[in-house]
N, C-alpha and C positions, 0 to 999 in steps of 0.2 A: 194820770200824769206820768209820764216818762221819766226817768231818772238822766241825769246826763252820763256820758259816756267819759272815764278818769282819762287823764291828761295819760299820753304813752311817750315817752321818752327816747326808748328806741325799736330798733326794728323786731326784737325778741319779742316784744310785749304785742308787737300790731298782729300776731295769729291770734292771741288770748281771745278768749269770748267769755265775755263778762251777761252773766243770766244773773237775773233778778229773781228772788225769789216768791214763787206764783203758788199758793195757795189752789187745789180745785174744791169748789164750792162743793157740800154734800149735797147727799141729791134730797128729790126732791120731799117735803115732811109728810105728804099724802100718806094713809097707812097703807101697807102692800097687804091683799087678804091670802088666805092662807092656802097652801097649796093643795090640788086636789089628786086625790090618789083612786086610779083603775086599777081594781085588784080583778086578778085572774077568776073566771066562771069554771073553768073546763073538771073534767072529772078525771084528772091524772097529774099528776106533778114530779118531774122528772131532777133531780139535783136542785130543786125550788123554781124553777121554770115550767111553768104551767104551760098548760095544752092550747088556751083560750084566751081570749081578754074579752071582758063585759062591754058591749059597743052601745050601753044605754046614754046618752047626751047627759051627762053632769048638767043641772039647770043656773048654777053660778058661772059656765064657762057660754052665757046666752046670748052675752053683750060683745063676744069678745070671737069667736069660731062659729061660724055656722054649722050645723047638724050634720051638715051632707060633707064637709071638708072633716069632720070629727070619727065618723062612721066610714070613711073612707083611709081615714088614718091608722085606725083599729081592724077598719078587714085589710089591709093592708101588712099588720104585724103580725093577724091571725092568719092570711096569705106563707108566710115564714114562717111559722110558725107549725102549720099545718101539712108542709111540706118536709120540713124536718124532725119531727116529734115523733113518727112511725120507725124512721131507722134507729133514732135515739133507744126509744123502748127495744128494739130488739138488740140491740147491744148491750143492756141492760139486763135483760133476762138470762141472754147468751152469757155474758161476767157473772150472773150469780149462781150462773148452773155451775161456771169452769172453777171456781173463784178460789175452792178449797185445794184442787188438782196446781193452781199456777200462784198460788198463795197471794190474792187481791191483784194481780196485774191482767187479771182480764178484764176486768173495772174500768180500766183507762180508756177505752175505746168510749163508753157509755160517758167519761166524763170530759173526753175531749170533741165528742158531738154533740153535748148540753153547751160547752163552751162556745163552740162556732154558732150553735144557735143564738144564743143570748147575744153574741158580737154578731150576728147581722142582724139582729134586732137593735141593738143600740147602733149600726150603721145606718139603718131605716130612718130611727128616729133621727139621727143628725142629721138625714139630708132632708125629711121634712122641715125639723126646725129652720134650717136657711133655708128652703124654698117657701114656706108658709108661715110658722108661728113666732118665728125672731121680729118679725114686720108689727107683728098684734102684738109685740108686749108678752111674750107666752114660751117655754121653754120646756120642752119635753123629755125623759130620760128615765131610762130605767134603774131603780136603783130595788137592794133589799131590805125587806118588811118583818119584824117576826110575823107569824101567824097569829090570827085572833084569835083562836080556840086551843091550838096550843102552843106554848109562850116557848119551850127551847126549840122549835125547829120555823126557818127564814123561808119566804117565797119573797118572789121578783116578782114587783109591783109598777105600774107604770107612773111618776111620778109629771106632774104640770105646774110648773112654779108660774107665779106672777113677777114678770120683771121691770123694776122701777125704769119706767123714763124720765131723760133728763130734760130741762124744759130750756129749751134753746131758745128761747125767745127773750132770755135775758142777759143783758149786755155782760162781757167780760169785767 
């Protein structure tokens, strides 16, 4: 039901725009399970940015991603990954050989090509999210992990959240 619209008096009042105030419904009570984390395989780890990502199919993501769009998503990071992770380590080595002579600003090289790494890997990931997994309900991103074996030092984990849909088919 419609509220009426108040009596206007003069010409001041006829821009006004009188909004009703509209509640949005929370979504929906279904529970959201819990999200699943691809931690890195590879045998090197560069400022927490691994070399590899594990391309084995999660068997919870079965209903929801096919295998071949999942495995295509992951050699796709490992693509980027694989391409920029050899100059990264040489800069790396390079800063720790220079490191005492330039007092730690040989470093920066090795930390400003772990960073362009990791950002077109989270550019990757955004543009499949909108070409593929925002459709499914599904949201992918990289975020940091401690490590499981040892607890003060972080690796970059690929994180897959489930995302509530709203259920439109019910009236305003």
């Amino acid at each position: 039901m419609m509220a009426e619209a108040p009596y206007i008096d003069n010409d001041a009042d006829m821009d006004a725009i009188y909004v009703e105030s509209m509640e949005c419904e929370p979504p929906p009570e279904e529970p959201i399970p819990d999200p699943i984390f691809v931690k890195g395989n590879g045998n090197a780890i560069i400022f927490g940015l691994n070399n590899h990502f594990n391309d084995e199919f999660p068997s919870r993501l079965s209903a929801k991603v096919a295998p071949e769009e999942f495995r295509q998503t992951i050699s796709h990071i490992n693509d980027i990954l694989n391409k920029n992770f050899p100059l990264s380590l040489r800069w790396l080595i390079c800063g720790c050989l220079c490191c005492c002579c330039t007092l730690g600003c040989s470093m920066w090289p090795a930390v400003c090509m772990t960073r362009r790494c990791r950002l077109q890997v989270e550019k990757a990931l955004d543009w499949e999210n909108s070409r593929i997994y925002s459709r499914l309900g599904l949201r992918w991103c990289l975020v940091k992990q401690r490590c499981s074996n040892i607890t003060a030092l972080q690796e970059y984990v690929i994180l897959i959240e489930f995302i509530p849909r709203w259920d439109i088919s019910k009236p305003d």
